[in-house]
C-alpha positions in Angstrom: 27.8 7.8 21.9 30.8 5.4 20.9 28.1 2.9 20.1 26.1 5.5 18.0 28.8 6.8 15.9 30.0 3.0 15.5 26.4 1.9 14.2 26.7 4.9 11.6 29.8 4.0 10.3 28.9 0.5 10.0 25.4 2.1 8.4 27.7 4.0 5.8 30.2 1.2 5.2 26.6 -1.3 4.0 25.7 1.3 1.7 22.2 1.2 3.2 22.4 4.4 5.0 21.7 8.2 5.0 23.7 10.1 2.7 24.3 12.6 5.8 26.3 10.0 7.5 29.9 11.5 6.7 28.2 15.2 7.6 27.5 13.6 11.2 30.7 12.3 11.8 32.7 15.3 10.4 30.5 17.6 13.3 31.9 19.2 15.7 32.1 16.5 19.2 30.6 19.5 21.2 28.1 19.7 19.2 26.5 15.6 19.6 24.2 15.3 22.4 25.6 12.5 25.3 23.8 9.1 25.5 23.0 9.8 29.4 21.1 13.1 28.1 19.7 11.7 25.6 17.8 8.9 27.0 17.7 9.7 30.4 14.1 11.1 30.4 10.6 10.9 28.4 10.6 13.6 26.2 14.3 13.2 25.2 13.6 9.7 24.6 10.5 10.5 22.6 12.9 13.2 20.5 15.4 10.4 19.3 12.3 8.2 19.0 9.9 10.4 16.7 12.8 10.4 14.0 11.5 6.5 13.0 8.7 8.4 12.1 10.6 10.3 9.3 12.1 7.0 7.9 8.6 6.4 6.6 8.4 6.0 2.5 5.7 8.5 1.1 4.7 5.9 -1.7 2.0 8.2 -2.6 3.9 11.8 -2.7 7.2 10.6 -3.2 7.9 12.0 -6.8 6.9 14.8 -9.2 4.5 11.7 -10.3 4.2 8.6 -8.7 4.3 4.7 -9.4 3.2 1.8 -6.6 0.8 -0.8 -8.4 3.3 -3.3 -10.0 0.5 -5.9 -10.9 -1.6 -6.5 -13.9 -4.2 -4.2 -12.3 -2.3 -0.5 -13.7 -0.6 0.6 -16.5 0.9 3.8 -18.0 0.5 6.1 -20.4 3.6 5.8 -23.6 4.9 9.3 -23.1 7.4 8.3 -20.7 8.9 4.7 -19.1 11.3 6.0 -16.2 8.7 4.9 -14.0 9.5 1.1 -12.0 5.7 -0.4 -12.9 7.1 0.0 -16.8 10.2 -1.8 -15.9 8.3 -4.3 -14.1 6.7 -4.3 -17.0 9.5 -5.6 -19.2 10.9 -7.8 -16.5 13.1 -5.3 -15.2 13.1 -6.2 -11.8 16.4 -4.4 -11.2 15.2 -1.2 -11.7 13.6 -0.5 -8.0 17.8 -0.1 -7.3 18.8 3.9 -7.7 21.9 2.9 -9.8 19.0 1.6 -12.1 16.6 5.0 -11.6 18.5 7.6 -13.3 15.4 10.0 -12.9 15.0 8.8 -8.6 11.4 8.7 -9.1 11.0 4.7 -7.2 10.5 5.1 -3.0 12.4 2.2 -3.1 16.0 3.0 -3.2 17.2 6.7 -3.6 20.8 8.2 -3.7 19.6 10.8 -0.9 17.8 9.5 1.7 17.1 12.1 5.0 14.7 12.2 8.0 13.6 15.9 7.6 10.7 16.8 5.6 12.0 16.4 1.8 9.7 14.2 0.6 11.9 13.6 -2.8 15.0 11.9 -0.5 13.1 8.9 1.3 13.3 5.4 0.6 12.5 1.9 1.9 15.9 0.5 1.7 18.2 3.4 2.3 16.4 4.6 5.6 15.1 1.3 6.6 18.4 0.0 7.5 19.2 3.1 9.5 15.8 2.6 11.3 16.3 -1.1 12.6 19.7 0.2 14.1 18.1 3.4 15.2 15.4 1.2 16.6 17.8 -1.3 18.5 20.4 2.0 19.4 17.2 2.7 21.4 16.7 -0.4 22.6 19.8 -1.3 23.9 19.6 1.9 26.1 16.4 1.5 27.5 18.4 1.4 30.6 19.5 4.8 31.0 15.3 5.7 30.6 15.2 6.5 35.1 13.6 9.9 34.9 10.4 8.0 33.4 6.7 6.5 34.5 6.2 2.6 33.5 4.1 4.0 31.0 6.2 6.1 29.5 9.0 3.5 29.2 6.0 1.1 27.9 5.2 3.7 25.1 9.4 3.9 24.1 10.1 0.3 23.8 6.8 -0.2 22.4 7.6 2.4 19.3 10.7 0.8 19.1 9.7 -2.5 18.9 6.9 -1.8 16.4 10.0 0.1 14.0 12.5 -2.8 14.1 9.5 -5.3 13.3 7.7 -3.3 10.4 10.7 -2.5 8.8 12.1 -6.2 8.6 8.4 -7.0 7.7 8.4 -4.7 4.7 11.8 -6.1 3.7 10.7 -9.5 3.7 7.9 -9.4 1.4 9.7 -7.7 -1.3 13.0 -9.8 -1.0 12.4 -12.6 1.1 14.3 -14.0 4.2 17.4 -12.0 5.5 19.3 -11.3 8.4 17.0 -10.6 11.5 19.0 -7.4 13.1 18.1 -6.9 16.3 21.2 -5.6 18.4 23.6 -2.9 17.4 26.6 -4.3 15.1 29.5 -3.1 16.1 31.0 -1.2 13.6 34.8 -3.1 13.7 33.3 -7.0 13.4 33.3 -9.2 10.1 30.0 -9.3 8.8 28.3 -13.1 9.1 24.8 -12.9 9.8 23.0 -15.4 7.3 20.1 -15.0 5.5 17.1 -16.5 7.3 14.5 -18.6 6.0 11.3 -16.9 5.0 9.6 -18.3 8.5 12.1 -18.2 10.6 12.4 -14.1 10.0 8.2 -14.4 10.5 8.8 -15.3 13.9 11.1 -13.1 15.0 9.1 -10.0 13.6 6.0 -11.5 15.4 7.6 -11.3 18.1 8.5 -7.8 17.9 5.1 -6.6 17.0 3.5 -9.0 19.8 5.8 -7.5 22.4 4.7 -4.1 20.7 1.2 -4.7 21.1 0.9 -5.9 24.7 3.0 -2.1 26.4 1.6 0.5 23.8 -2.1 2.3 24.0 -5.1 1.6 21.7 -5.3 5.7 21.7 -2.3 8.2 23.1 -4.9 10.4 23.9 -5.7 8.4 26.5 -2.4 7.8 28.4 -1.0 10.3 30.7 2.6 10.7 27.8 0.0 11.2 25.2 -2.1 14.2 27.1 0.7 16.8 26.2 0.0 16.3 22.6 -4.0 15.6 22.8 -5.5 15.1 19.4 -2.6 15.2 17.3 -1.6 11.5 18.5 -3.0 9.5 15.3 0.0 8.7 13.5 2.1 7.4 16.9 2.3 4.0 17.1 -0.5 2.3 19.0 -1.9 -1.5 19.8 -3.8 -1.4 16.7 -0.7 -1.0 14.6 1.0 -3.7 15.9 -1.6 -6.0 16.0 -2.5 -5.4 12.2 1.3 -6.0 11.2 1.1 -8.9 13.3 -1.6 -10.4 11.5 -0.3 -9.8 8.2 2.9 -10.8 8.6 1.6 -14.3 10.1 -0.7 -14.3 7.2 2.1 -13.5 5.1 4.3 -16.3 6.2 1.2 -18.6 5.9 0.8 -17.7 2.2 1.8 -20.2 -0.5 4.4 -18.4 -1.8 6.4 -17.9 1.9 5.4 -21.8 2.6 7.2 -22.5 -0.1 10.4 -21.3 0.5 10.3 -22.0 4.5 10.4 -25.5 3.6 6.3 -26.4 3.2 4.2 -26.5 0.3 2.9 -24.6 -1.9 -0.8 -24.8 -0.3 -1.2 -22.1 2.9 0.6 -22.9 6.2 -2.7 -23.6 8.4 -0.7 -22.8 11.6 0.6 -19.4 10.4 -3.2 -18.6 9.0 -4.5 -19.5 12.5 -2.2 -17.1 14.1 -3.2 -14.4 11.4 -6.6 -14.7 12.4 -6.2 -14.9 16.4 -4.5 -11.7 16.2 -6.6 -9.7 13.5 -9.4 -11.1 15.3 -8.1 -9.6 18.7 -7.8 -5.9 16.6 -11.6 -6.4 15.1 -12.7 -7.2 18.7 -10.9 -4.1 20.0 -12.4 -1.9 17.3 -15.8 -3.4 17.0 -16.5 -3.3 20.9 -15.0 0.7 21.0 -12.2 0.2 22.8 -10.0 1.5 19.9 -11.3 4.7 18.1 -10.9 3.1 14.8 -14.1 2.1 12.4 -15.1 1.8 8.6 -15.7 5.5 7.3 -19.6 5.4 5.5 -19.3 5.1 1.9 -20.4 8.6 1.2 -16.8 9.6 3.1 -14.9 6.8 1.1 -13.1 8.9 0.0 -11.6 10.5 2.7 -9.3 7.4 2.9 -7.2 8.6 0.0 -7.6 12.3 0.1 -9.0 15.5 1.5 -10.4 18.7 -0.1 -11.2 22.0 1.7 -9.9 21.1 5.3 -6.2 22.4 5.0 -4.6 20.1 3.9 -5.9 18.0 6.7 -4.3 14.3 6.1 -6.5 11.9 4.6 -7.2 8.7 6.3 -10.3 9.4 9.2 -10.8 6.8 11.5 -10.3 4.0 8.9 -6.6 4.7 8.7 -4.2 2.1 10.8 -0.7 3.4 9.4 0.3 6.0 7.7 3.8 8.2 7.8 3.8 12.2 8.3 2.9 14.4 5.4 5.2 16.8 4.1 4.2 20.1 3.3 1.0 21.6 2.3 0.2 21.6 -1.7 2.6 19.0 -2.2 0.2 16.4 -4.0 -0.5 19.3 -6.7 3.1 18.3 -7.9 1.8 16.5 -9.2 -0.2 13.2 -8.0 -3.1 15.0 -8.6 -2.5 15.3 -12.2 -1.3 11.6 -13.0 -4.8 10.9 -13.6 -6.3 13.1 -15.7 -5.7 12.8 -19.7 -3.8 16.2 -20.6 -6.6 17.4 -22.9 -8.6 18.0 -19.6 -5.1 18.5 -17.3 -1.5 18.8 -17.0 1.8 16.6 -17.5 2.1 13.5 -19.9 2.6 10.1 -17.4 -0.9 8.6 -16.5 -1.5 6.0 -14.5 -4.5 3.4 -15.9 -6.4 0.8 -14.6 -6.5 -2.1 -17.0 -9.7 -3.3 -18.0 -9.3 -7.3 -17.4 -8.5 -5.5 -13.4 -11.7 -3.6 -13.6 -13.5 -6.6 -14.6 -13.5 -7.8 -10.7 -15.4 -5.3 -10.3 -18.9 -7.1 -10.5 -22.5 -6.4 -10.0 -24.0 -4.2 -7.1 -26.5 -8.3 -6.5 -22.5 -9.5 -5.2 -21.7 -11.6 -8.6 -19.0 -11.8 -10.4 -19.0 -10.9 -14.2 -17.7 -14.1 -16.1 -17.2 -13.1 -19.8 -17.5 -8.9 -20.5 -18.1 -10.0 -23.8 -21.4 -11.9 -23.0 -24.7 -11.5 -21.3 -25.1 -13.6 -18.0 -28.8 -14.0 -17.0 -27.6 -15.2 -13.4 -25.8 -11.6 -12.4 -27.7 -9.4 -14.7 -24.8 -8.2 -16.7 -25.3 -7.0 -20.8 -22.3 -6.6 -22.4 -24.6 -3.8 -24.6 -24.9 -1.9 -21.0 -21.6 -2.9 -19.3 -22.1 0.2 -17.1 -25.7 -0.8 -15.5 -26.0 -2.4 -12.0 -22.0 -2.7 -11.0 -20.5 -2.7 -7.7 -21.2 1.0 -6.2 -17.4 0.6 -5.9 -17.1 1.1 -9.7 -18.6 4.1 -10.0 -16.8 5.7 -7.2 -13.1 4.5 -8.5 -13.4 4.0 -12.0 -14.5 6.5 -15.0 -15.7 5.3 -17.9 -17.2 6.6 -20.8 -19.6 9.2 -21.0 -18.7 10.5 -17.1 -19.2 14.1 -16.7 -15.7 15.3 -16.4 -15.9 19.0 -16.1 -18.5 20.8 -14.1 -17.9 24.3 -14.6 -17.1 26.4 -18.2 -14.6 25.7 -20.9 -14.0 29.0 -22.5 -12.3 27.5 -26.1 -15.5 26.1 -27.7 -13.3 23.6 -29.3 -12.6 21.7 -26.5 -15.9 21.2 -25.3 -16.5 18.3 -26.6 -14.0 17.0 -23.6 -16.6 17.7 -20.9 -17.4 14.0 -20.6 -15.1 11.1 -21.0 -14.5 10.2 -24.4 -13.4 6.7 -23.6 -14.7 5.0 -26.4 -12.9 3.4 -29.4 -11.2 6.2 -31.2 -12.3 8.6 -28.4 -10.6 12.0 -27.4 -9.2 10.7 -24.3 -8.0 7.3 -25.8 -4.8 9.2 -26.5 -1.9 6.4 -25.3 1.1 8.4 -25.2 -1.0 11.7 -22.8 -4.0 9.8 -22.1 -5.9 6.2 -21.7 -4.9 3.0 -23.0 -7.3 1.3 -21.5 -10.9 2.7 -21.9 -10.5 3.7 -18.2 -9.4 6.1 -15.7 -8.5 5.6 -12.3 -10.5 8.7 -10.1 -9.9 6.9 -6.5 -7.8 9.2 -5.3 -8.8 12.8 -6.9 -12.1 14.5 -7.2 -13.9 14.4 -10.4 -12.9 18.1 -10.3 -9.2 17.4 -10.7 -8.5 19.1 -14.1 -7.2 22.4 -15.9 -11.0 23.9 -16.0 -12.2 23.2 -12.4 -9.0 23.6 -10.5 -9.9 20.7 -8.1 -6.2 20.6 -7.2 -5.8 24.6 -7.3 -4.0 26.0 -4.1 -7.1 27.4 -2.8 -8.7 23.9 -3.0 -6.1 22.5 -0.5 -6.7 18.7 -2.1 -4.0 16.6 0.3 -3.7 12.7 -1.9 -1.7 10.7 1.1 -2.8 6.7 0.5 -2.4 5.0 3.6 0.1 1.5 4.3 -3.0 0.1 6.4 -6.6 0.6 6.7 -9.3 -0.8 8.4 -11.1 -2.6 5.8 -7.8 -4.3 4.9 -7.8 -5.9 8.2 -11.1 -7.3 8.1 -9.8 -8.5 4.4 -6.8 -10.4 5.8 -9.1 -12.2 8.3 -11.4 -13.7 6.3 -8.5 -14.6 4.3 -6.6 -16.2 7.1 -9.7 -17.7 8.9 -10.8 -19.6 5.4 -7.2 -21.1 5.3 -6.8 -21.7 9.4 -10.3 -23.9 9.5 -11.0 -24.8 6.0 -13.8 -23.1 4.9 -15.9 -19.7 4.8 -17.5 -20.3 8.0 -13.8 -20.6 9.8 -13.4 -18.1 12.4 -10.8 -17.4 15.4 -11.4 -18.2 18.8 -11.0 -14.4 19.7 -13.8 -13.1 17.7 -17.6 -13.2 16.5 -17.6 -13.3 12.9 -16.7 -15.6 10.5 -14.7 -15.1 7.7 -17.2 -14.6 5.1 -19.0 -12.5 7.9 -15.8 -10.2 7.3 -16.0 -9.7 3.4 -20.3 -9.2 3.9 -18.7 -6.1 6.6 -17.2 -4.5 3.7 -19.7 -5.1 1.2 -22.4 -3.6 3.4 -21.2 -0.6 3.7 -20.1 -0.1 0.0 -24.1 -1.1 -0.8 -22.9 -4.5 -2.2 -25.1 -7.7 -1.8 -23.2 -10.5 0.5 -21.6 -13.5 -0.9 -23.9 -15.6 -2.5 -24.1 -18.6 -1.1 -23.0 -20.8 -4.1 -19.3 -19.8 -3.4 -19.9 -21.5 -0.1 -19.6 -24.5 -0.4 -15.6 -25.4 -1.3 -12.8 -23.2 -0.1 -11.5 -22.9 -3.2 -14.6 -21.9 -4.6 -14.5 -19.4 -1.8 -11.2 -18.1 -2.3 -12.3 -16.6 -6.0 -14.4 -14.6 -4.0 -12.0 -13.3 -1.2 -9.8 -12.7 -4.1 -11.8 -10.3 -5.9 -12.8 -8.7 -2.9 -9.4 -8.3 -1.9 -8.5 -6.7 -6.0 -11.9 -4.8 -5.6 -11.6 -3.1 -1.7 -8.0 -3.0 -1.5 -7.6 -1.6 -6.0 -4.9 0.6 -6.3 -3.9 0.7 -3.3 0.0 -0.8 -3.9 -1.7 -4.4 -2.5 -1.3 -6.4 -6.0 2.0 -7.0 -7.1 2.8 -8.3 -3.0 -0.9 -10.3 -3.5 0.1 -12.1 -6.2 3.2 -12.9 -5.4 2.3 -14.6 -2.2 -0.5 -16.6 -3.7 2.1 -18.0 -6.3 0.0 -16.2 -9.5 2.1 -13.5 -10.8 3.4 -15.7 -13.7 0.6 -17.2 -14.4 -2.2 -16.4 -17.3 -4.3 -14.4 -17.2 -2.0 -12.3 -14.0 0.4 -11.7 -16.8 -2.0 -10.2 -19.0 -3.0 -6.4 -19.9 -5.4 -5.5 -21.8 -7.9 -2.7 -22.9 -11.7 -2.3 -23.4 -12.8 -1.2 -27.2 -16.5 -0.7 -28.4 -18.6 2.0 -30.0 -21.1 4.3 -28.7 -24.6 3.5 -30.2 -25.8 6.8 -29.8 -24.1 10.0 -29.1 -23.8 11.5 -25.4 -27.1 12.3 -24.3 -26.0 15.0 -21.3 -29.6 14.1 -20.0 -29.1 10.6 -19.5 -27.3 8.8 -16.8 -24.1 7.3 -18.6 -24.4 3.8 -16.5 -27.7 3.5 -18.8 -25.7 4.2 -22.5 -25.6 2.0 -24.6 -22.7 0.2 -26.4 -21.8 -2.0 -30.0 -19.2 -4.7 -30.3 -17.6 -4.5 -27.3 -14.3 -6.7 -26.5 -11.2 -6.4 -25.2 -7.3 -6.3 -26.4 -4.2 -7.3 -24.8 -2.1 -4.3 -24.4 0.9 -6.4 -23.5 2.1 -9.9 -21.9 4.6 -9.8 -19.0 6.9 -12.6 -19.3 7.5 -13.8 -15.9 8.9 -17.1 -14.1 10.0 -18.3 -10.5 12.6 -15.6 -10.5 10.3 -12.8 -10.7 8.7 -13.8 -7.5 10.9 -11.8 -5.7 13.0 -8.9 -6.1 16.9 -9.0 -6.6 19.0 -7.9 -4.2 22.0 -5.1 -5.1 24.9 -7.0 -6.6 27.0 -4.7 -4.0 25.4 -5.9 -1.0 25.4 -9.1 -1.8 29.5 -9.1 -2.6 30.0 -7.8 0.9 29.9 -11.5 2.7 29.1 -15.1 1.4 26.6 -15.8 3.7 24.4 -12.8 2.0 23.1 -14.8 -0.8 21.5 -13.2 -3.9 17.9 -14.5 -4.5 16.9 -17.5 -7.2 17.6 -16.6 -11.1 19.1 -13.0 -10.4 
């Protein structure tokens, strides 16, 4: 207990704590539970464990409305700019701190940050710090765990493990190398630990997340511990976790952006890239043989990934989901990520989030090619720039509405807004309204049903929609590979030695089941060739899905044209809507596109600054480059 109340003290004095350390300490002494009783059997343990679980950051629910693609791939509506991806926006890289977030809407920093079920007083940095010392609090008592089988100790540490690791991960890739904390600080020592480089902090999360791997289950529902809670284990830490943070953060560390600053190039580290791909490749082995209950959802169910309708609130994700934190309380995406979608003339609430047409554009044809020029017709992949709609990606339709999309499938009782039953998108069009509704020509629909607005009530009580978007999925891992096994052996054909399929095998997995063609072999032949294409894959699997702004940092292309660039897509109908007709088959005159705005961006904004505060407390906590 003396070590515990030291570690929160020392959590309070940092600043990166839980607000609710000074109502601990001031609780009554009879009323904290002893270290021997808390530890000293399974499901005790388990009990101070499964609060790691409530550190998690709901990116996707966090906030009334809610911001996580900081790329060139999303934009927002004009009506408000509290949001971080508008700061981002204007350079503002300070304003993921709450000091800079008057309205707490980032899940980045937060003045309240708690482990029960408020989903508005969460946040990466404030309960992230308390879960590394929460993790090695556990850690360092392992010890007192005697009332306990091997498995059951296995399943503790391995939690554990897997907490301390992630969390370091997910501080590295937004800030770069720090401290690597894993023992408890005492609370009464000068605080010296330096800030690691990029790779060094690699290793020592690899190695938490390797030693997390080899003691915890593919499935709890197949271990003795996990039988008291049988079918409601999916969201405890398993194998298949660790492995898939184990990957990425080798592949992380191997990307040109980490290589840089570790000391290498700025080229990929082919030693980090082949352990990326040994251990995704172990993970895709597990999965693909059935030995882990995890597999690709058929497209039809695509969109259970991202949310559910009709199942109570059931929590998205299926078996494609890898990690994902708790959900907190039924109804709570109706307020109101299920709105930020919709223009207000069909919904309710003024901040939208919008894809950006030059994003969309990676979205190519359904034959597996790229579009080169929107503007102009390309005989080779079939696309006319009069039909810009015809013969995309399946993934198109099912993410992005565009103009002339049936909207609203029931009645609209004022006859005046009827014309808003399908998407006016075009130049000039109903739902081209900036400040409520698109700047872009687009809407994003990934993560709502079409139904989602004021006349169908998709996201009515009754409907129970649940919008949860998951840290990790399936088809991100087989994304990562061929990434890392291009990069470990040079080509599209590299592969690990733990695994069948090569790394262009990996990307023609995903395209299958989305109904895409494979790679065509002309991107074969050079990696770099190749890389365009696991690129775009990557922006077209993975869109939305808070991926881009860490992508492009890593490869070293977030200040660089055309990443800087948003823009919009303008043209004019050439007929009127024809509720008969198929809207991929309208079509369109003089179509081109506008830059929206330019981010101006340089080696700084490659990462994110860290608090002036924090880095006052001791010299050896350096502030990163240009901040």
């Amino acid at each position: 207990m003396k070590n515990r109340i030291k570690l929160l003290v020392l959590v309070c004095s940092l600043s990166f704590g839980v607000t609710s350390c000074s109502d601990f300490l001031d609780r009554d002494p009879q009323s904290l539970v002893s270290d021997k009783d808390a530890f000293k059997n399974f499901v005790n343990f388990q009990g101070f464990t499964e609060e790691l679980y409530h550190t998690i950051p709901d990116f996707t629910n966090g906030y009334w409305t809610n911001s996580f693609n900081w790329g060139e791939d999303e934009i927002q509506s004009t009506a408000q700019n509290f949001h971080f991806g508008v700061k981002i926006d204007n350079g503002d890289f300070w304003g993921w701190q709450r000091n800079f977030d008057g309205w707490q809407a980032g899940w980045m920093d937060r003045n309240n940050n708690v482990t029960n079920d408020d989903r508005f007083a969460k946040s990466l940095w404030g309960l992230g710090w308390y879960g590394i010392r929460k993790a090695n609090l556990g850690l360092a008592n392992l010890d007192k765990l005697t009332d306990a089988t091997q498995e059951e100790k296995d399943l503790i540490k391995g939690q554990l493990l897997f907490f301390r690791g992630w969390y370091h991960f997910m501080f590295m890739q937004y800030f770069g190398g720090l401290p690597y904390i894993d023992t408890v600080l005492p609370g009464d020592e000068k605080l010296t630990l330096p800030r690691l480089k990029y790779s060094e902090c690699a290793d020592k999360a690899a190695a938490d997340f390797r030693a997390a791997a080899n003691l915890l289950p593919t499935d709890w529902d197949n271990t003795t511990a996990g039988k008291r809670t049988l079918g409601k284990n999916q969201l405890r830490i398993n194998k298949i976790m660790a492995l898939g943070y184990l990957g990425k953060n080798y592949l992380w560390a191997g990307s040109p952006l980490m290589n840089q600053v570790s000391g290498g190039s700025t080229s990929y580290n082919v030693e980090y890239c082949k352990k990326a791909a040994e251990a995704f490749g172990e993970l895709l082995s597990l999965t693909e043989s059935g030995a882990a209950p995890h597999k690709l959802v058929p497209f039809a169910q695509y969109y259970t990934n991202f949310y559910t309708t009709g199942q109570n609130w059931q929590i998205p994700g299926g078996t494609e989901a890898i990690f994902r934190g708790p959900y907190y309380g039924a109804n709570n995406s109706n307020w109101g990520t299920s709105k930020q979608y919709s223009p207000l003339i069909i919904s309710e609430g003024d901040v939208k989030f919008l894809p950006t047409s030059n994003y969309v554009n990676n979205y190519g044809m359904a034959n597996g090619m790229p579009i080169k020029d929107i503007t102009k017709a390309d005989p080779e992949s079939g696309y006319n720039p009069e039909f810009p709609w015809k013969g995309r990606d399946p993934r198109f339709y099912n993410d992005i509405v565009f103009d002339g999309v049936r909207m609203v499938a029931g009645s609209i009782p004022n006859a005046a807004e009827t014309n808003n039953r399908y998407a006016n998108l075009h130049t000039g069009g109903s739902y081209r309204d900036i400040a409520t509704g698109s700047r872009t020509g687009y809407l994003l629909f990934k993560f709502v049903p079409r139904t989602a607005n004021k006349y169908d009530q998709g996201y009515s009580y009754d409907k129970s929609l649940n919008i949860k978007v998951p840290y990790m999925r399936l088809a991100d891992i087989y994304l990562m590979y061929a990434e890392a096994a291009a990069q470990a052996y040079g080509s599209a054909l590299g592969k690990s030695s733990n695994y069948s399929k090569t790394s262009v095998d990996a990307i023609n997995v995903i395209r299958e089941r989305a109904g895409v063609s494979p790679v065509n072999a002309k991107f074969l032949g050079s990696l770099d060739t190749y890389m365009e294409e696991v690129r775009r894959e990557r922006a077209v699997e993975l869109s939305f899905e808070g991926h881009r702004f860490n992508d492009l940092r890593r490869w070293l292309l977030i200040s660089k044209s055309p990443y800087t660039l948003k823009k919009s897509i303008e043209f004019d109908r050439a007929a009127p809507i024809d509720p008969a007709k198929d809207p991929k088959d309208n079509r369109v005159l003089n179509l081109r596109e506008t830059t929206i705005l330019e981010r101006k961006f340089t080696e700084k904004h490659n990462w994110l600054p860290l608090k002036v505060n924090d880095v006052n407390l001791y010299v050896e906590f350096g502030q990163n480059p240009g901040w």
